[in-house]
C-alpha positions as CSV (number, residue, x, y, z in Angstrom):
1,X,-17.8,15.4,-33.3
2,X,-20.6,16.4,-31.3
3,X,-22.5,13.7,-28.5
4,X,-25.5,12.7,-30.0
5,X,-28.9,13.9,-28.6
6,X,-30.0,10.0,-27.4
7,X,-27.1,9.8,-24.9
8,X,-27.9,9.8,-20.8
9,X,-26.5,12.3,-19.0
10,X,-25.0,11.9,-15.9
11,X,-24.2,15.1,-13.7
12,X,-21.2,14.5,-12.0
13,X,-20.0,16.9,-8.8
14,X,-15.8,17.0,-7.9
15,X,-15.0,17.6,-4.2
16,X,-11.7,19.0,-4.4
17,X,-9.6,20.4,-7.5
18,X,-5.9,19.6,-6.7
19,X,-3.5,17.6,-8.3
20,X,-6.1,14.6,-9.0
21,X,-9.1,16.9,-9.7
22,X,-7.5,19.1,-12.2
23,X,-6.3,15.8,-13.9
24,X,-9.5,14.2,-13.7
25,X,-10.8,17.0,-15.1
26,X,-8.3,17.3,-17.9
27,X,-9.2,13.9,-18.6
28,X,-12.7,14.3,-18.7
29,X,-12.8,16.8,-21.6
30,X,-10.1,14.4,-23.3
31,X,-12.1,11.4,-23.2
32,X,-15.9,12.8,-23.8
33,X,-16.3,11.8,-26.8
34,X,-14.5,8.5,-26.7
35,X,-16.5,7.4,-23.1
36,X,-19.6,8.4,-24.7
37,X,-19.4,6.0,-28.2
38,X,-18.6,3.1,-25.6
39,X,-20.9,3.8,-23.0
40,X,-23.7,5.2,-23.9
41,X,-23.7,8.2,-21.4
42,X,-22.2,11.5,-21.4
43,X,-20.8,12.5,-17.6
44,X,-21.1,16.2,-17.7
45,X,-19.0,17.6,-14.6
46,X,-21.8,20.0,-12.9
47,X,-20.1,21.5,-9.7
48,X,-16.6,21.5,-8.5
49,X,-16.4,22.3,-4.8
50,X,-13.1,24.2,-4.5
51,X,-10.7,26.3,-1.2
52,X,-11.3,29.1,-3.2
53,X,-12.6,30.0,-6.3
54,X,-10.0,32.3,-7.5
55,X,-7.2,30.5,-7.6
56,X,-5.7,30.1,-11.5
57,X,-6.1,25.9,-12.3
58,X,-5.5,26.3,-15.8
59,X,-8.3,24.8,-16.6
60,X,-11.2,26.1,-19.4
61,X,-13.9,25.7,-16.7
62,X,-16.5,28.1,-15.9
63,X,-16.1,30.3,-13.0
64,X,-19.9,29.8,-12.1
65,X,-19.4,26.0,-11.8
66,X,-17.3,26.3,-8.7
67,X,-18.3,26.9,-5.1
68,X,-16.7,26.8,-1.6
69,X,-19.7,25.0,-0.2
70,X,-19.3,21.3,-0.5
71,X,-22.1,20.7,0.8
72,X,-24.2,22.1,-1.0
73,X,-23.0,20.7,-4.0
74,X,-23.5,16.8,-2.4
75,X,-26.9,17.7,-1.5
76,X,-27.9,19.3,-5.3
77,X,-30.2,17.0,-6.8
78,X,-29.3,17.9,-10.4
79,X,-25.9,16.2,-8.8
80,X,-25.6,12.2,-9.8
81,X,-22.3,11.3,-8.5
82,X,-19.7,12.7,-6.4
83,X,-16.1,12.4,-6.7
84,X,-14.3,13.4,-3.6
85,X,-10.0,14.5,-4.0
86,X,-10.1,16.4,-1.1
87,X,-8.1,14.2,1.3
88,X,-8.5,13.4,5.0
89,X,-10.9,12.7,7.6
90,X,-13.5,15.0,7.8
91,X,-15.1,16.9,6.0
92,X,-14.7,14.2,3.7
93,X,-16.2,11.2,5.8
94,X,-19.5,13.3,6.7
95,X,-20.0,14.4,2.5
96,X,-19.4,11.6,1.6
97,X,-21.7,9.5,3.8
98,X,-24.1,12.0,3.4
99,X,-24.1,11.6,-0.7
100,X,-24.7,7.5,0.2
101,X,-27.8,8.4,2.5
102,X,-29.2,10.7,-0.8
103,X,-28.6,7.6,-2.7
104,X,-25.9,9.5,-4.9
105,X,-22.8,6.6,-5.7
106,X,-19.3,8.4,-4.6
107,X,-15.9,7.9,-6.2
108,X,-12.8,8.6,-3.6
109,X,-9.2,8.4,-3.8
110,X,-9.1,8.8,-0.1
111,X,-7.2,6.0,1.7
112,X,-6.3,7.8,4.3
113,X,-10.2,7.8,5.1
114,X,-11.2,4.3,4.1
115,X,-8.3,2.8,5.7
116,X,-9.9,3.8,9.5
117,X,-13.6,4.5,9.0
118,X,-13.7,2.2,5.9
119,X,-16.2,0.0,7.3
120,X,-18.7,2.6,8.4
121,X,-18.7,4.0,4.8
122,X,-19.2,0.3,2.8
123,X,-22.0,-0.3,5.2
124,X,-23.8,2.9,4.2
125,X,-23.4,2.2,0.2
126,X,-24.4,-1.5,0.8
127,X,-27.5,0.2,3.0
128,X,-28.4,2.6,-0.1
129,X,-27.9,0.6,-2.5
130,X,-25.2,2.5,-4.7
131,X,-21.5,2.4,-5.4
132,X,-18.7,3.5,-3.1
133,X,-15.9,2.7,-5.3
134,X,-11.8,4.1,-4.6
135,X,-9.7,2.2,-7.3
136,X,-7.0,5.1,-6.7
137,X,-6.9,4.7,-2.8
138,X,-4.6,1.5,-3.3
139,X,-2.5,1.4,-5.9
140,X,-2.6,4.5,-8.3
141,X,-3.4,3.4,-11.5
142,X,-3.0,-0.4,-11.0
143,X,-6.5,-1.7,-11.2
144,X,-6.3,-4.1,-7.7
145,X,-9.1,-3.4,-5.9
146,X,-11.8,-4.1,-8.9
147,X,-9.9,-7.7,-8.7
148,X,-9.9,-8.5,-5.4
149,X,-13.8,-7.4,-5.0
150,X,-14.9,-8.9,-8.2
151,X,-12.7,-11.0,-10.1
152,X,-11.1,-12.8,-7.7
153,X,-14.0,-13.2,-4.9
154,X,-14.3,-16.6,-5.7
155,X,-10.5,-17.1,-5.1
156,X,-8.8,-18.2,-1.5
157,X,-6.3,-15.3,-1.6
158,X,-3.7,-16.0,1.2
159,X,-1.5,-13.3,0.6
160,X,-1.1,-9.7,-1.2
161,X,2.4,-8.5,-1.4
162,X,4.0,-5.4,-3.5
163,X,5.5,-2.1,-3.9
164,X,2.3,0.3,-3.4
165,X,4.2,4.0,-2.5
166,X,6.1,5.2,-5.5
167,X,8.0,7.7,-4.1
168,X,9.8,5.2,-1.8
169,X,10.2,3.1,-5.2
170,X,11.5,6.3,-6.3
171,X,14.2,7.0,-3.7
172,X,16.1,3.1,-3.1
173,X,16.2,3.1,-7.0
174,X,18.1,6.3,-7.1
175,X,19.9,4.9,-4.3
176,X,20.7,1.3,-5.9
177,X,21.2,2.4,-9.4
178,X,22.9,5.4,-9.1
179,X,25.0,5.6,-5.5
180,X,23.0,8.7,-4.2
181,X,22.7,8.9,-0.7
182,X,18.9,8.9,0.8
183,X,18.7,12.2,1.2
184,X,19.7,13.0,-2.2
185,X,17.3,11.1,-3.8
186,X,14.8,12.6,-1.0
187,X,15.8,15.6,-2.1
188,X,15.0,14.5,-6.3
189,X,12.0,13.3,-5.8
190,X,10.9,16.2,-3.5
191,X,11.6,18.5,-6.5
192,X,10.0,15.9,-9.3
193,X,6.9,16.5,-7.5
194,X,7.0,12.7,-5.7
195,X,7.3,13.8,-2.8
196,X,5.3,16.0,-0.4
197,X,7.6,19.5,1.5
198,X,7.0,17.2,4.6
199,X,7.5,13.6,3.3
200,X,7.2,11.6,6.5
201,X,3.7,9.5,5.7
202,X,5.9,8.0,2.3
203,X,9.1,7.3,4.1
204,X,8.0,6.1,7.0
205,X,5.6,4.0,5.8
206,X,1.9,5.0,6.7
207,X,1.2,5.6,2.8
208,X,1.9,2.2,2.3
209,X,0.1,1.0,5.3
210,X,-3.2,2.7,4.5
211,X,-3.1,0.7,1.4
212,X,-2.3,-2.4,2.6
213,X,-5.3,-2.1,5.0
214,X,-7.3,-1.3,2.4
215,X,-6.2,-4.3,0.8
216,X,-6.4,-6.3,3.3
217,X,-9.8,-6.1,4.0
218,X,-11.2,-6.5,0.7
219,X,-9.1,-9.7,0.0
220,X,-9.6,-11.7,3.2
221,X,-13.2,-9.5,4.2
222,X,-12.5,-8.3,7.5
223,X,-12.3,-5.0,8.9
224,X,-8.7,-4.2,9.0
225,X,-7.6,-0.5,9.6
226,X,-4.5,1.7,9.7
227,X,-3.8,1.3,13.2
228,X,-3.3,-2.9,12.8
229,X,-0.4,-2.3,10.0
230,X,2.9,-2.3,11.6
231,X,5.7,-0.2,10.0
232,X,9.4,0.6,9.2
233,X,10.7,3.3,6.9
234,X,13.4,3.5,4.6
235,X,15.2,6.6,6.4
236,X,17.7,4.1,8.0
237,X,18.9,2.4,4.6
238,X,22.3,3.4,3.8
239,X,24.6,2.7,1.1
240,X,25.9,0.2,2.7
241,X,22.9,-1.9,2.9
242,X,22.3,-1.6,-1.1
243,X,25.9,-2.6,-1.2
244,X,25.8,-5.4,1.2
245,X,22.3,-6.6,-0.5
246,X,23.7,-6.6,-4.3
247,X,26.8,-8.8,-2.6
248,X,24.1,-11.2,-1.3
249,X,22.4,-10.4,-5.2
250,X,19.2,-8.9,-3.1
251,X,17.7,-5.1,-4.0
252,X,16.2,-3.4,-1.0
253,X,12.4,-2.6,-1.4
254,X,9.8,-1.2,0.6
255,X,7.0,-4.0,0.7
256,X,3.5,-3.8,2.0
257,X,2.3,-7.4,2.6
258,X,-0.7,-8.7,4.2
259,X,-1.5,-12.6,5.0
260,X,-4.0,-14.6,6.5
261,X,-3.4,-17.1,8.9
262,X,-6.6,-19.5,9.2
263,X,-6.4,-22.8,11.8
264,X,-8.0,-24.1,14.7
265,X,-6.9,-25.0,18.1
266,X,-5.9,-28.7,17.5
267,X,-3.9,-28.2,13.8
268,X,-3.0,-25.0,14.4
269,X,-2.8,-24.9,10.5
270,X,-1.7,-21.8,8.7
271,X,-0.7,-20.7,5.5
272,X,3.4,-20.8,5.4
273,X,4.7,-18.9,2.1
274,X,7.1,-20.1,0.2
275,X,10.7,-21.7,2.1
276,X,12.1,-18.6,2.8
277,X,9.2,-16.6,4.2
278,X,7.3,-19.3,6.3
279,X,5.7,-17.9,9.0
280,X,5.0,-19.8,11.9
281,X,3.2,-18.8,14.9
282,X,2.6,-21.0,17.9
283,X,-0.7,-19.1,19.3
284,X,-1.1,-17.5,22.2
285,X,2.5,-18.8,25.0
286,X,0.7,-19.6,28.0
287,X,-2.7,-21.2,26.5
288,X,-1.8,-22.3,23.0
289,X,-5.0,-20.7,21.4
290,X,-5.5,-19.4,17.8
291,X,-8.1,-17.8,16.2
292,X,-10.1,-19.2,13.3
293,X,-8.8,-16.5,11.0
294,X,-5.8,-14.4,11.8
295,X,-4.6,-11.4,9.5
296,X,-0.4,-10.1,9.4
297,X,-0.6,-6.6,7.6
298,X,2.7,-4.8,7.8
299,X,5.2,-2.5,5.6
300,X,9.0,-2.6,5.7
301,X,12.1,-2.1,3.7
302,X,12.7,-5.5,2.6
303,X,16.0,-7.7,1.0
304,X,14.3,-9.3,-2.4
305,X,16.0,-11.9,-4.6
306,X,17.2,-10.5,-7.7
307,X,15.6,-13.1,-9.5
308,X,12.1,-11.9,-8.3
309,X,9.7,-9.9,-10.7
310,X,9.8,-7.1,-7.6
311,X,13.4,-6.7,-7.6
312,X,13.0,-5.2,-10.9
313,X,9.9,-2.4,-10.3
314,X,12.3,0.5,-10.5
315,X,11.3,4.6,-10.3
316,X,8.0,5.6,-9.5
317,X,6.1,2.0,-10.6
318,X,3.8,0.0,-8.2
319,X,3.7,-3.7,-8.6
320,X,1.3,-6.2,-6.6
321,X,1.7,-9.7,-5.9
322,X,-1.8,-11.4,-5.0
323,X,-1.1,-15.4,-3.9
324,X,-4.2,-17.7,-4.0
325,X,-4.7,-21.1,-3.7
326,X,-6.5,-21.9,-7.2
327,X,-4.9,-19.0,-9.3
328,X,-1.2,-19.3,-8.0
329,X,0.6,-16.0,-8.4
330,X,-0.7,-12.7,-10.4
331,X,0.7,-9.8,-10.9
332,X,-0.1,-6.1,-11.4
333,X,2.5,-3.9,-12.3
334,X,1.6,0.5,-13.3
335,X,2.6,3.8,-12.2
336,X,2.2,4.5,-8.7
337,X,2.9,8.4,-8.6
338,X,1.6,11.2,-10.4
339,X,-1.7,13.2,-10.6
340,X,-2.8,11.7,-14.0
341,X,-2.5,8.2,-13.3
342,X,-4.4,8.5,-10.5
343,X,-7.0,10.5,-12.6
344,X,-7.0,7.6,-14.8
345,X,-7.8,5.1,-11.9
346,X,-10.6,7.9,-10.9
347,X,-12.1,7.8,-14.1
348,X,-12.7,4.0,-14.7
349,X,-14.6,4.3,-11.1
350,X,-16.7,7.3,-12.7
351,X,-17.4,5.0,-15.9
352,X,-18.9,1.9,-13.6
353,X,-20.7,4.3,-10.6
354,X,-22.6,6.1,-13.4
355,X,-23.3,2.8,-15.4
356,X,-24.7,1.1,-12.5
357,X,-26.2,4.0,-11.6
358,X,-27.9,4.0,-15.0
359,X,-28.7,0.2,-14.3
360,X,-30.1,0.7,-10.6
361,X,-27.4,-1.6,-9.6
362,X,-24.1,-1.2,-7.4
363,X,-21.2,-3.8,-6.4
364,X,-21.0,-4.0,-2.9
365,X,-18.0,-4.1,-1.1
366,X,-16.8,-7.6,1.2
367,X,-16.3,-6.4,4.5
368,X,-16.7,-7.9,7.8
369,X,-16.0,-8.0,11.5
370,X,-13.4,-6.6,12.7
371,X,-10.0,-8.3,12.2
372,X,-7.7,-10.6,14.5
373,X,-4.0,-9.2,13.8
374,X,-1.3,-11.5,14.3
375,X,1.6,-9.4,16.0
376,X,4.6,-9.1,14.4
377,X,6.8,-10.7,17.4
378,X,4.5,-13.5,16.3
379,X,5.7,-14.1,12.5
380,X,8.9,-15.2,11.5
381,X,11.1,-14.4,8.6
382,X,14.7,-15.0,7.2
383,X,16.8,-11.6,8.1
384,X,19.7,-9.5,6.9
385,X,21.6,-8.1,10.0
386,X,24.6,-5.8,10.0
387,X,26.8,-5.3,12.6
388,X,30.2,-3.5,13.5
389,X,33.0,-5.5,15.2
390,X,36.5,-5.2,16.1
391,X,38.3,-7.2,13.9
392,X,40.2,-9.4,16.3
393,X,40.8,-13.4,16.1
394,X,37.7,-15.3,17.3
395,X,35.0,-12.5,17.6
396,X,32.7,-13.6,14.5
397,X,32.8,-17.0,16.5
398,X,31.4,-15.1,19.1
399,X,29.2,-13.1,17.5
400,X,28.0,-16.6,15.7
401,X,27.6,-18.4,19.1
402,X,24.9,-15.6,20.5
403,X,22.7,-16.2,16.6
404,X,22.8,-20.2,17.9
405,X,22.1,-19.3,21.4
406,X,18.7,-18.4,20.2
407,X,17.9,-20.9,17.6
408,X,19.1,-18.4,14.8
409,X,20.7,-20.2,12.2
410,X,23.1,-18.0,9.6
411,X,22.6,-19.2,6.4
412,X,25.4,-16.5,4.6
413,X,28.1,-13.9,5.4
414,X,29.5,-11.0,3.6
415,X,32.3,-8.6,5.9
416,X,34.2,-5.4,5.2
417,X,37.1,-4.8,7.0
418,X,38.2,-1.1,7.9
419,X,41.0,-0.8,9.8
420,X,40.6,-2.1,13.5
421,X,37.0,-2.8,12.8
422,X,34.8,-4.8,10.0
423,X,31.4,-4.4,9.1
424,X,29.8,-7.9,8.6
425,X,26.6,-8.7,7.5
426,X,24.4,-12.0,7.8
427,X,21.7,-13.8,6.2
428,X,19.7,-16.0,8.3
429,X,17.6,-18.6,7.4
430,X,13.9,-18.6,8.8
431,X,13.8,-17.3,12.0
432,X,11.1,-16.4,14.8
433,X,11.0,-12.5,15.5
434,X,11.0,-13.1,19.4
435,X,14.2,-15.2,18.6
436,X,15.8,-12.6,16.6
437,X,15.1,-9.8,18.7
438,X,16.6,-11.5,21.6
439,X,19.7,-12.0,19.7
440,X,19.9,-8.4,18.8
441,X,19.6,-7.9,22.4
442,X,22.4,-10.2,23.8
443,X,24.7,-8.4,20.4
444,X,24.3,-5.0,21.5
445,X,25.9,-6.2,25.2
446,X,29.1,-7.6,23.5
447,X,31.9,-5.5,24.1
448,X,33.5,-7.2,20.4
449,X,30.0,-5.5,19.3
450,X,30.0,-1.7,18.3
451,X,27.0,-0.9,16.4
452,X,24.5,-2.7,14.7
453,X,23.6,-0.9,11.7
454,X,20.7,-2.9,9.9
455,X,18.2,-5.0,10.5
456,X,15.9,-5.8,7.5
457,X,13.8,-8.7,6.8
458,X,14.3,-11.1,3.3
459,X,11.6,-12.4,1.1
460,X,11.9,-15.6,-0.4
461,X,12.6,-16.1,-4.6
């Protein structure tokens, strides 16, 4: 079937060809004709800027359509849109500012670049009118950002919680379902292609944190970057935390969760979860002041109910929790891994920019000033802590006596013994992190006390 002669053509230039760009590409060629009898348009890729232009991408493109100067390509004016895969900060922040400026709408998956100069860039778009649209910078192919900009901007979201890295999602499922050690299933998902060769921005949590920045600032519109998102990894989770959590009938997670905290100096009223994750915070020790609007952004392996829809995202799928006051709960649930899904999310952003770009219209993005982060010694959370003890009479009286010492109150207990020493583990029931980490404190000086192994927070059901 050939396009028909009436149809708008929109020229279409792809920084970087990759992983994502040689999917988007793929997809392109797949879904012409389709795109074309539902929109109207036909997006013709023009220019591909490329590292070099003889490398084999197995793709039936013309050799002529590719160039190692990216910016040329932004500033052709046969060029409509721009797509930019390359990654990183720079060059990518300058193109892609400078498309905005030439009034071209860009399409990024980059959330390593909106989740620290985000602001500058929705700023310029808003300035020039067009689209700066990144679907794929938050949650692969789960649509979650079109929501939270559009659908939901009516909506008092308080909170935004999920799995957003797949290849951590990869890893604890190997680990819970199938006994592999963490650096087995490292290993797997390094050779599936989850995985990067150097894997520390997934495991230890900065993947995750871009996102939930991202997030973050669209849902509660203020500037929140990478820097404000405090994290933990999953390099520390053994098999004996997925044992210990399946006794307590938990899974282990990694969770990126962002939350706003809104009061005033008198009520000091903020937003407390559900009864397990009730977060309290007291202001600021010495004067008692809180800010209007305070925002918690963090990422951390997490103990989830087994009875929770999250406990049961398993391989390389995302799911995201978004808590508002009129809506309730939702939840978005898709493949979080892989160049084609990401594609996917890449193309629906293509589709819109060049329809509003068609229109003369553009969806700005909500953003504003920068954001008041609540610290993390500031929240409070039930936790999961595992120690080592010698396994003598009275020492989990002990050990129980330093929790009440500090207002932590253990709410369940699973041990181990092993000889001449037991590993225990205990849940506690909704505790300050100030309080908590003093009690870690005063454990590690007990001489009944040899290691303590794990110390994970626990969502609510």
């Amino acid at each position: 079937m050939s396009d028909s002669p009436d149809l708008s053509v929109v020229n279409v230039g792809l920084l970087g060809c990759g992983i994502v760009g040689t999917q988007l590409v793929q997809l392109l060629e797949e879904r012409r004709a389709t795109l074309a009898i539902h929109t109207g348009m036909r997006l013709e890729l023009a220019k591909i800027a490329v590292r070099s232009i003889s490398k084999d991408r197995g793709l039936p493109i013309d050799e002529s359509m590719l160039t190692t100067d990216a910016q040329s390509l932004v500033d052709d004016p046969s060029v409509d849109v721009i797509v930019e895969v390359i990654g990183g900060i720079e060059p990518a922040r300058s193109l892609i500012l400078d498309a905005l400026k030439a009034g071209k709408p860009v399409v990024t998956a980059n959330k390593e670049l909106l989740a620290n100069v985000g602001a500058e860039l929705y700023a310029a778009a808003e300035a020039n009118g067009v689209d700066l649209l990144f679907e794929a910078a938050a949650a692969g192919a789960i649509p979650i950002v079109r929501p939270l900009r559009e659908s939901l901007l009516g909506e008092d979201v308080r909170r935004v919680m999920g799995i957003v890295n797949g290849t951590t999602n990869y890893i604890l499922t190997r680990m819970t379902d199938d006994g592999v050690s963490y650096a087995e299933a490292l290993s797997e998902a390094q050779r599936l292609g989850y995985a990067e060769r150097d894997p520390t921005a997934d495991v230890e949590g900065y993947d995750a944190g871009a996102k939930a920045a991202i997030m973050a600032s669209i849902a509660f519109g203020a500037n929140v970057v990478a820097g404000d998102v405090y994290h933990e990894g999953i390099a520390a989770i053994t098999q004996d935390d997925i044992e210990f959590a399946r006794l307590f009938d938990y899974t282990i997670k990694l969770l990126a969760i962002a939350e706003v905290y809104r009061g005033d100096s008198e009520t000091a009223e903020v937003y407390r979860g559900d009864s397990e994750t009730a977060e309290v915070y007291r202001g600021d020790s010495e004067t008692g002041d809180t800010a209007e609007q305070e925002i918690g952004v963090r990422v951390y392996p997490a103990m989830v109910p087994n009875d929770h829809p999250l406990a049961s995202v398993r391989g390389s799928f995302n799911a995201v929790f978004i808590e508002g006051d009129a809506a309730g709960e939702l939840m978005f649930y898709g493949r979080g891994a892989g160049g084609r899904p990401t594609a996917s999310a890449v193309l629906g952003d293509l589709v819109d920019a060049a329809a509003n770009l068609q229109r003369g219209s553009f969806t700005p993005v909500p953003h504003g000033p920068r954001a008041v982060i609540r610290p993390i010694d500031a929240l409070a959370s039930a936790y999961y802590i595992g120690v080592t003890v010698t396994d003598n009479p009275g020492v989990l009286s002990t050990v129980a006596g330093v929790f009440g010492q500090h207002n932590v109150s253990i709410r369940a207990m699973q041990q181990q013994d092993s000889g001449e020493q037991a590993r225990v583990a205990f849940i506690t029931h909704t505790a300050n992190e100030r309080d908590v980490q003093a009690t870690l404190s005063d454990l590690r000086h007990l001489s009944e006390v040899s290691d303590i192994h794990s110390v994970l927070r626990v969502i609510g059901s």
